[in-house]
BABARO-683323 format. One record per residue (C-alpha): x, y, z; residue in one letter. Coordinates in pm, whole numbers. Example, Ala and Ser with C-alpha at 12.3 -4.5 7.8 and 13.67 -1.06 7.14 Angstrom:
<setors>
[setor [1230,-450,780],A]
[setor [1367,-106,714],S]
</setors>
This chain:
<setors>
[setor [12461,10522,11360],X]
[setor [12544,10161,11395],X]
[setor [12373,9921,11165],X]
[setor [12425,9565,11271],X]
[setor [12290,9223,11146],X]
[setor [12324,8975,11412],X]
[setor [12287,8632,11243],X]
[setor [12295,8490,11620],X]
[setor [11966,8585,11694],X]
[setor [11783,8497,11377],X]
[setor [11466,8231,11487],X]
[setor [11588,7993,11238],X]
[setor [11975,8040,11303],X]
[setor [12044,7984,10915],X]
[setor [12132,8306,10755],X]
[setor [11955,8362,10432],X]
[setor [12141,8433,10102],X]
[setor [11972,8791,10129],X]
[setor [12093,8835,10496],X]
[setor [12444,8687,10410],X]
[setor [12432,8950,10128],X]
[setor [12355,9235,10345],X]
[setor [12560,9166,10599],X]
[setor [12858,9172,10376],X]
[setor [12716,9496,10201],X]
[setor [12733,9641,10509],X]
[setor [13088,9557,10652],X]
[setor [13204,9636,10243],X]
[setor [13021,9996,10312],X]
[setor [13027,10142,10662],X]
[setor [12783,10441,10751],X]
[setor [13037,10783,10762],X]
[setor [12896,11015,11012],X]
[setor [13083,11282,10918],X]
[setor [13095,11587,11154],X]
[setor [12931,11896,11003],X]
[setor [13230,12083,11005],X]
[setor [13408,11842,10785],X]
[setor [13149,11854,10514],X]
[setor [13175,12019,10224],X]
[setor [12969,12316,10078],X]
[setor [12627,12190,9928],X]
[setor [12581,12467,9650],X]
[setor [12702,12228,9361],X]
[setor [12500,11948,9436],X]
[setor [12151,12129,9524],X]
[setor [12222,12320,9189],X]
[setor [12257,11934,9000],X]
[setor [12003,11806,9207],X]
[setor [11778,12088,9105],X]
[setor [11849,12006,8745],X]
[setor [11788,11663,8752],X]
[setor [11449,11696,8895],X]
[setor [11354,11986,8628],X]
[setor [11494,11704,8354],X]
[setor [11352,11441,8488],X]
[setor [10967,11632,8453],X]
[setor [11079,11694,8098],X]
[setor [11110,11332,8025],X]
[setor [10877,11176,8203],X]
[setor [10474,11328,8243],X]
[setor [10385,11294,8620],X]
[setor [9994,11243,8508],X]
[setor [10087,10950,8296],X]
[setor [10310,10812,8564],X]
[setor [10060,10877,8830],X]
[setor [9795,10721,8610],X]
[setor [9961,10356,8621],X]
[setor [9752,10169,8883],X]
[setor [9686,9811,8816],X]
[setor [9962,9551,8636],X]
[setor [9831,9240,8489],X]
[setor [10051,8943,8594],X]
[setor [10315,8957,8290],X]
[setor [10394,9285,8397],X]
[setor [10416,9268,8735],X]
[setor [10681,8975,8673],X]
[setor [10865,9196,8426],X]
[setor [10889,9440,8713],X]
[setor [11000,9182,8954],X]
[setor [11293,9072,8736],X]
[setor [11419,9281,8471],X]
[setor [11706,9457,8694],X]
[setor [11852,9109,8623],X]
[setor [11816,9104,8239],X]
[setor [11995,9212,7960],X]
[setor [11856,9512,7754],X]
[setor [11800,9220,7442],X]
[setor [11603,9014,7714],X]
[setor [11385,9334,7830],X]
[setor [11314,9399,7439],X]
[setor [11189,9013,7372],X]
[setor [10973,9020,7732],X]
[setor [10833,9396,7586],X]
[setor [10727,9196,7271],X]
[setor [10520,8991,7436],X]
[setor [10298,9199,7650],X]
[setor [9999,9302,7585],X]
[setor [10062,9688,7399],X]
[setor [9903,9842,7666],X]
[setor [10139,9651,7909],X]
[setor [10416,9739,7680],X]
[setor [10332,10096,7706],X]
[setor [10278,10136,8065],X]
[setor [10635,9918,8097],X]
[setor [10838,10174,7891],X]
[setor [10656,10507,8108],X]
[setor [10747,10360,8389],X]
[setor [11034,10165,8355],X]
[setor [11278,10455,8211],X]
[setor [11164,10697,8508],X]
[setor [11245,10418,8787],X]
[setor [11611,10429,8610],X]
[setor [11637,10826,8644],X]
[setor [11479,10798,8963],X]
[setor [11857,10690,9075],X]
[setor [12044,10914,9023],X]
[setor [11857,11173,9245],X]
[setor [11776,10938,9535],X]
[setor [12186,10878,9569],X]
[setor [12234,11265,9482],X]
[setor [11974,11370,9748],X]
[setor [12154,11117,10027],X]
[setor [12491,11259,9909],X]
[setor [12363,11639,10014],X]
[setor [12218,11490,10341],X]
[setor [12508,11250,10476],X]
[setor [12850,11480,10351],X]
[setor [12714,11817,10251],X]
[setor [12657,12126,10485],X]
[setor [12289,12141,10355],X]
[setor [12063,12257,10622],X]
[setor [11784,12087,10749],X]
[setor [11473,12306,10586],X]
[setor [11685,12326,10260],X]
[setor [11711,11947,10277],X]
[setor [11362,11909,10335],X]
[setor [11260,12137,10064],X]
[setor [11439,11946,9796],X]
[setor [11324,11571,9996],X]
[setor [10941,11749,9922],X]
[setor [10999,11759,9533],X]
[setor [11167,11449,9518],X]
[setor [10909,11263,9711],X]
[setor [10661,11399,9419],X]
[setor [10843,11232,9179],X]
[setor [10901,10918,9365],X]
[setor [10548,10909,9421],X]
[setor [10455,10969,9054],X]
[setor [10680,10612,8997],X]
[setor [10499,10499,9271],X]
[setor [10609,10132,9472],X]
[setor [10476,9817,9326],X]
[setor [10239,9662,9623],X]
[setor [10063,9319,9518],X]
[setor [9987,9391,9127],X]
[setor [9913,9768,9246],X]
[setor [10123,10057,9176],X]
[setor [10134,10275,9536],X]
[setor [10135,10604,9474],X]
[setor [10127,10751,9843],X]
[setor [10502,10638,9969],X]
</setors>
């Protein structure tokens, strides 16, 4: 697979910071297709991935993630920016939401963290592991349930159905 940004054909030949980024990104971190006989058995991972899911439906209730749906404009912003803040930062912008804001922040907020771990886990088994293809997509099934339960902000709209 050959990603490539070509900053010669963009319409308004300046690159963006966000292109310029990615571009970078990608020559810093090439895509490895690595033949199947050089990858390395998959037991260890599906058992961790296996146990992160289980944990992660401890923590976090599906129904009360799956029940977020609208964001008022504070939290929608909050959303937007606090990968960029300091924990002290998050605290003070928690503070001043509304407390059903601040509620529906700290549901979902926590389970987009742990989310993480298992997307890079799951990507791990598929790009360097020997995982089959129907044991791939069996574990890709249960993690798209709790994606979904997160959900994708759209507008001031949680999506549930990506």
């Amino acid at each position: 697979m050959n990603i490539n940004i070509n900053l010669e054909n963009n319409i308004n030949k300046t690159p963006t910071k966000e292109t310029v980024m990615l571009e970078q990104w990608l020559k810093d971190h090439p895509y490895e297709d690595i033949p199947m006989e050089m990858r390395y058995d998959c037991e260890k991972e599906k058992h961790e991935l296996e146990a992160l899911f289980t944990e992660f439906e401890k923590v976090h209730s599906l129904e009360n993630l799956n029940s977020i749906i609208n964001l008022t404009p504070e939290l929608n912003m909050l959303f937007a920016i606090d990968r960029d803040m300091s924990t002290d930062q998050i605290e003070f912008e928690i503070e001043n939401l509304s407390p059903d804001d601040a509620r529906i922040y700290k549901i979902r907020a926590p389970a987009k963290k742990d989310l993480k771990p298992i997307t890079i886990l799951l990507n791990t088994l598929k790009n360097k592991t020997n995982i089959t293809k129907p044991e791939h997509d069996r574990l890709f099934a249960a993690y798209k349930i709790l994606s979904r339960a997160v959900g994708m902000i759209n507008g001031y709209k949680i999506d549930h159905t990506h």
